[in-house]
C-alpha positions in Angstrom: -78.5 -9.1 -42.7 -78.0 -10.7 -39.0 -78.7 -9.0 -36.2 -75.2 -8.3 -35.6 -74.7 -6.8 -39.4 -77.8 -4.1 -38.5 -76.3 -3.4 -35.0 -73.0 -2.9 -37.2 -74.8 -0.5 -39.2 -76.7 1.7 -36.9 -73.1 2.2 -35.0 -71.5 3.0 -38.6 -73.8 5.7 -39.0 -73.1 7.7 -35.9 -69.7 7.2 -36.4 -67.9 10.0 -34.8 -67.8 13.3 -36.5 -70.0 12.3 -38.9 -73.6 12.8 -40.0 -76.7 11.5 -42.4 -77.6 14.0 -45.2 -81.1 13.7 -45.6 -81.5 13.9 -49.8 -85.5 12.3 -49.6 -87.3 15.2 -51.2 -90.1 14.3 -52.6 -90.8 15.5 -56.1 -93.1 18.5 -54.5 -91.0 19.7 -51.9 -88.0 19.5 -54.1 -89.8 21.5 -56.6 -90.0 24.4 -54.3 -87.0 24.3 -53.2 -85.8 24.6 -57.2 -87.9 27.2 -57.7 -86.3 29.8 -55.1 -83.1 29.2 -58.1 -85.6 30.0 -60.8 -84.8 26.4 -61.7 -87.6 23.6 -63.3 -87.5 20.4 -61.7 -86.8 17.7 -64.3 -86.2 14.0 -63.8 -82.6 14.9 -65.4 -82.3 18.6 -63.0 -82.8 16.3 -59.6 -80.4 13.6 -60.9 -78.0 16.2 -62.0 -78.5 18.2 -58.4 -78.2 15.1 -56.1 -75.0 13.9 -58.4 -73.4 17.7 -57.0 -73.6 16.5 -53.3 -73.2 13.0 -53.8 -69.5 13.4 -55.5 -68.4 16.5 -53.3 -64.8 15.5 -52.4 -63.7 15.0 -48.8 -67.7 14.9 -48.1 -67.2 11.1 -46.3 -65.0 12.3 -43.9 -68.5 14.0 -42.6 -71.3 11.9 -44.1 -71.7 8.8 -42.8 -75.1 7.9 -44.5 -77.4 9.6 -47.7 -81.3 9.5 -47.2 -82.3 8.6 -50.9 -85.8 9.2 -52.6 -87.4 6.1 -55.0 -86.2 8.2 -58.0 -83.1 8.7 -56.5 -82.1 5.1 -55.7 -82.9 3.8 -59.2 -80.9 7.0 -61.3 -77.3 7.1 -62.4 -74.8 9.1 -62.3 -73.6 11.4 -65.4 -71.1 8.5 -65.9 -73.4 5.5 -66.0 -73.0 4.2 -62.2 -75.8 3.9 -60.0 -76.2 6.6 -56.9 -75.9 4.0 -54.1 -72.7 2.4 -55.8 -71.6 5.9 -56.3 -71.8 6.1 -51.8 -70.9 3.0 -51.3 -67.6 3.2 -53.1 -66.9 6.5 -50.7 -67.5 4.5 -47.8 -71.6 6.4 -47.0 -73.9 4.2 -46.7 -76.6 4.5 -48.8 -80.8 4.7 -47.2 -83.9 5.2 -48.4 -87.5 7.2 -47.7 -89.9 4.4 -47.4 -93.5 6.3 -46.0 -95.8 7.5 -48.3 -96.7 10.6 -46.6 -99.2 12.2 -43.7 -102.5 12.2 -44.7 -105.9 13.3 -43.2 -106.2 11.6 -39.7 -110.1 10.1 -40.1 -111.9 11.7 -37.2 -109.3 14.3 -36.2 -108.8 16.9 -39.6 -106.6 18.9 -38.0 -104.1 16.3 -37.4 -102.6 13.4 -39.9 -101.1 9.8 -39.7 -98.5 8.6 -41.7 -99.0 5.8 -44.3 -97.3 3.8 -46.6 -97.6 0.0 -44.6 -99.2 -1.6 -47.2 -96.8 -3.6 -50.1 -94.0 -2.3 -47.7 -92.4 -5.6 -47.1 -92.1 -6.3 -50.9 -90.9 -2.9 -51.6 -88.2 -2.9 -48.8 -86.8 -6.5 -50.4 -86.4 -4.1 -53.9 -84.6 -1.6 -52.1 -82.4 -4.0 -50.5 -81.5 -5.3 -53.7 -81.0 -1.8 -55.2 -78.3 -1.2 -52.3 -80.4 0.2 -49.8 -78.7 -1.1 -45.9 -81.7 2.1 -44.0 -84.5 3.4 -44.0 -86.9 5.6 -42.9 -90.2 6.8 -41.9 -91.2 10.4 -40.8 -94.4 10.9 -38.4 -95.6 14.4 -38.1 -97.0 15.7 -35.2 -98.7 19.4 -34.8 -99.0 21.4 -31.8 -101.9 23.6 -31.5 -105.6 24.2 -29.8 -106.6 20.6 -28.5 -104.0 18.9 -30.0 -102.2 16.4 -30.7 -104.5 14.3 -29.3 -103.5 10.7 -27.8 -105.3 8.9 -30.5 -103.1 11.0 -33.3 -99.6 10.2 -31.0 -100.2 6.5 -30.7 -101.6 5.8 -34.5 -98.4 7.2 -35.5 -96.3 5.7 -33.0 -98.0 2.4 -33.7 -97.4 2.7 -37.8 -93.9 3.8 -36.9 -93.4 0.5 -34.6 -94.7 -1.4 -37.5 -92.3 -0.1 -40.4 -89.5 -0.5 -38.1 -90.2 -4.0 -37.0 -90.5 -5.2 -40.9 -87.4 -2.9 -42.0 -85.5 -5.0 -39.7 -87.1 -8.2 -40.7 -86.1 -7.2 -44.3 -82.2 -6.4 -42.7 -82.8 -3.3 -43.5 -81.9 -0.5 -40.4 -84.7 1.5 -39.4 -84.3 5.3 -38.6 -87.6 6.1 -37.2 -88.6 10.1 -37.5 -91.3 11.4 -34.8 -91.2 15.4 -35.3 -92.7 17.7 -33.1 -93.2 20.7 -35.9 -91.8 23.6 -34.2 -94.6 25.7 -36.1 -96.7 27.0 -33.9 -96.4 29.9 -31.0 -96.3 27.0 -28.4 -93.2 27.7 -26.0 -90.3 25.5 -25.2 -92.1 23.7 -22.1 -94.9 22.9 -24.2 -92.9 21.2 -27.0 -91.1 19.4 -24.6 -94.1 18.1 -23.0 -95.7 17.0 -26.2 -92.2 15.5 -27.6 -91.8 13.5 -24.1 -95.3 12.0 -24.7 -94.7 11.3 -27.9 -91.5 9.7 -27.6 -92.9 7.7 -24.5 -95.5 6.0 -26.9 -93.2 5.8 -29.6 -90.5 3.3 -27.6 -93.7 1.3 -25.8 -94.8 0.7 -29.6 -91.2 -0.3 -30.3 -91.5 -2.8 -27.8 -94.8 -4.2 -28.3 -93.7 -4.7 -32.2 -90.3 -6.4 -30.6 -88.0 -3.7 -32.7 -84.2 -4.0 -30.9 -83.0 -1.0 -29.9 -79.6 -1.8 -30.9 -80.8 -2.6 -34.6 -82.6 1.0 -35.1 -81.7 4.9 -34.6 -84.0 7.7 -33.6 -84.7 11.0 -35.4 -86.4 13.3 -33.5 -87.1 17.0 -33.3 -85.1 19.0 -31.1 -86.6 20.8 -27.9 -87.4 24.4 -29.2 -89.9 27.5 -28.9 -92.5 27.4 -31.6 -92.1 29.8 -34.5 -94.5 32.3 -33.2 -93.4 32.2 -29.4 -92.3 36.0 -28.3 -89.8 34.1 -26.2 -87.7 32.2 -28.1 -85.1 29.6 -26.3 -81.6 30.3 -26.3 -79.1 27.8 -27.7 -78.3 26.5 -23.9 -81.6 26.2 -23.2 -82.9 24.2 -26.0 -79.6 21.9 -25.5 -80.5 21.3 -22.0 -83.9 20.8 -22.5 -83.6 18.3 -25.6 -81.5 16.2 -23.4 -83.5 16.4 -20.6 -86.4 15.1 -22.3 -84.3 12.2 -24.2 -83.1 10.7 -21.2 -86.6 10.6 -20.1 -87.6 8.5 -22.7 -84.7 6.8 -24.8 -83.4 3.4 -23.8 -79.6 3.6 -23.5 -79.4 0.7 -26.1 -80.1 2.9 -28.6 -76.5 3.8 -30.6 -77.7 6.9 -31.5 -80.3 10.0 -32.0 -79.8 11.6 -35.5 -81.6 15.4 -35.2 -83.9 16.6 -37.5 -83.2 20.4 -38.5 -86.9 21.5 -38.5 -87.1 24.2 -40.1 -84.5 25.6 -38.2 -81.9 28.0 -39.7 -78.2 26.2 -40.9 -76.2 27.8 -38.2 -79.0 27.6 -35.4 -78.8 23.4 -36.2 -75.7 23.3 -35.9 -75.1 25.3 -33.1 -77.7 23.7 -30.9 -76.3 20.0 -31.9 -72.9 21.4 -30.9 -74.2 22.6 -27.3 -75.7 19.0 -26.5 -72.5 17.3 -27.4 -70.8 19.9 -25.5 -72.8 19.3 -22.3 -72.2 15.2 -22.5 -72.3 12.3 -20.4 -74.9 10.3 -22.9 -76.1 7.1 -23.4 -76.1 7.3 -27.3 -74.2 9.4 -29.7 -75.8 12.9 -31.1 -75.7 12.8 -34.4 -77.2 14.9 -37.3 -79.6 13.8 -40.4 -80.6 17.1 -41.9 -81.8 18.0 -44.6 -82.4 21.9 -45.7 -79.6 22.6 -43.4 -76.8 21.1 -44.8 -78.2 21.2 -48.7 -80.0 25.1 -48.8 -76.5 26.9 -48.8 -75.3 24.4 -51.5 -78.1 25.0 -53.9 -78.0 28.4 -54.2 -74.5 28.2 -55.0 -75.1 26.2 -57.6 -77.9 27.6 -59.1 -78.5 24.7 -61.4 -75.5 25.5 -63.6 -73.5 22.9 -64.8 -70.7 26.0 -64.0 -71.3 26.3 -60.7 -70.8 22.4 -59.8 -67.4 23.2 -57.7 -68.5 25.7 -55.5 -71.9 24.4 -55.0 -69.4 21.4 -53.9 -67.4 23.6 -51.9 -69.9 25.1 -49.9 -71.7 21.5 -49.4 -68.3 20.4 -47.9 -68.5 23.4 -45.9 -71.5 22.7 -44.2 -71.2 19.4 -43.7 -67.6 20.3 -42.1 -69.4 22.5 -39.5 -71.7 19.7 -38.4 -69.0 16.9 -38.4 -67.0 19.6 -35.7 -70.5 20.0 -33.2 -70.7 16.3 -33.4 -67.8 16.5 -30.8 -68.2 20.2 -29.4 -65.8 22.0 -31.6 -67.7 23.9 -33.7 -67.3 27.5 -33.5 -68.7 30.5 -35.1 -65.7 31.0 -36.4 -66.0 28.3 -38.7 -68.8 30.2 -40.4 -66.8 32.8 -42.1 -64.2 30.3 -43.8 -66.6 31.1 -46.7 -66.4 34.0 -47.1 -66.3 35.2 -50.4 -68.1 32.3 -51.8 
């Protein structure tokens, strides 16, 4: 694609009012997550799960993109078409996961880099061809005693710069994930301290590897207390401070940030996206790429029954609805008990 097709492309995914559902699992975490249903994870269980959210009706007016997993982007649906036709044909634009994971950081066990570099440019040519228009790449960054360390911030900022540079070379739009884990009982000026610093080296990597900032979106962590803290940040507070930080850091070229959830609960994401877009007066759009937060509520409504498929749907639609309204401000609590009954 030409530079002007992956500018298109980034803008198209923060369209307003809508979001990127983040459907990447690997085969581990999804495991886990089918387990809390009592629920084995097959090859034909995943396909048959991810086929629930991918045909939800009404789900494009609030889904702008689907993060896809290498099993995911090569599966079919029940009726024999493949998943990213299955998007594409609703107008979502279908991405794919293209890091291999965080691993050991040699010389610093406590903290871990990201790979998956190697064959990357032949593998993002196959995804291409399988439908793929974005991907993405997820660093992970811990907060604890000592750490992170500026040699674990700047070997993941450097392997993100990398991927993104050859994603674009490949016309492929890179989202690129630095995440500040919120577990921890750091408190909210301490994650925003480490998330500045990391985002800092993150965007002079960017540079240096000569990514556009038009052609890419970021996905970051929000600004929150850790886990653990006894004071935990109030939705105002985390909004202003996640700004705060962002326009520290973020070129105004970017089109737009896409949140990670984190760990966070459904309504807390949603509610602290809605306070940022609230507050206003920013560069890029605020968007949403989440992952447990928009699918949790939807898979236990399910509950891997064939059965279940509509209001598994319903609720999915649901969710997404509630993040499509704090993409503008609007959400309200009130939104939350339109389910009721579900």
């Amino acid at each position: 694609m030409s530079s002007k097709d992956l500018e298109a492309t980034a803008r198209q995914l923060v369209t307003k009012g809508k979001g990127i559902l983040a459907a990447d699992e690997s085969s581990g975490t999804i495991e886990r997550r089918f387990k809390q249903i009592k629920l084995s994870s097959t090859e034909d269980s995943r396909r048959a799960y991810r086929e629930m959210l991918f045909t939800t009706p009404g789900a494009s007016d609030f889904i702008s993109g689907v993060i896809l997993y290498d099993e995911t982007i090569r599966q079919k649906s029940s009726k024999g078409v493949p998943f990213p036709e299955v998007l594409s044909k609703q107008g979502i634009i279908p991405g794919i996961k293209v890091d291999t994971g965080a691993k050991e950081l040699a010389g610093s066990p406590d903290e871990t880099v990201t790979e998956g570099l190697d064959g990357l440019r032949e593998r993002l040519k196959e995804y291409f061809d399988l439908g793929g228009r974005f991907t993405k790449w997820r660093a992970v960054i811990t907060i604890g005693k000592g750490i992170p360390t500026r040699y674990c911030i700047e070997a993941n900022a450097h392997a993100l710069a990398r991927y993104a540079a050859l994603s674009v070379e490949g016309g492929l739009v890179p989202i690129v994930e630095p995440e500040v884990l919120m577990d921890g009982d750091h408190t909210i000026e301490r994650c925003f301290d480490v998330t500045e610093r990391t985002l800092k080296s993150v965007f002079h990597a960017l540079y240096e590897q000569r990514v556009p900032p038009e052609q890419m979106l970021l996905k970051p962590n929000m600004v929150l207390s850790g886990k653990g803290c006894p004071k935990q940040a109030g939705v105002r507070e985390v909004a202003e401070a996640t700004l705060r930080c962002l326009r520290r850091c973020v070129p105004p070229a970017v089109p737009g940030v896409v949140f990670l959830s984190g760990g966070q609960s459904d309504e807390a994401a949603t509610a602290h996206l809605n306070a940022m877009n609230a507050i206003g007066g920013n560069p890029w759009e605020l968007s949403f790429s989440y992952g447990r937060a928009l699918q949790a509520p939807a898979l236990k409504a399910w509950g891997g029954k064939d059965t279940n498929v509509a209001e598994g749907q319903k609720v999915f639609y649901h969710r997404s609805k509630c993040n499509g309204a704090a993409r503008s401000g609007k959400y309200t609590e009130a939104m939350e008990r339109e389910l009721v009954g579900v």
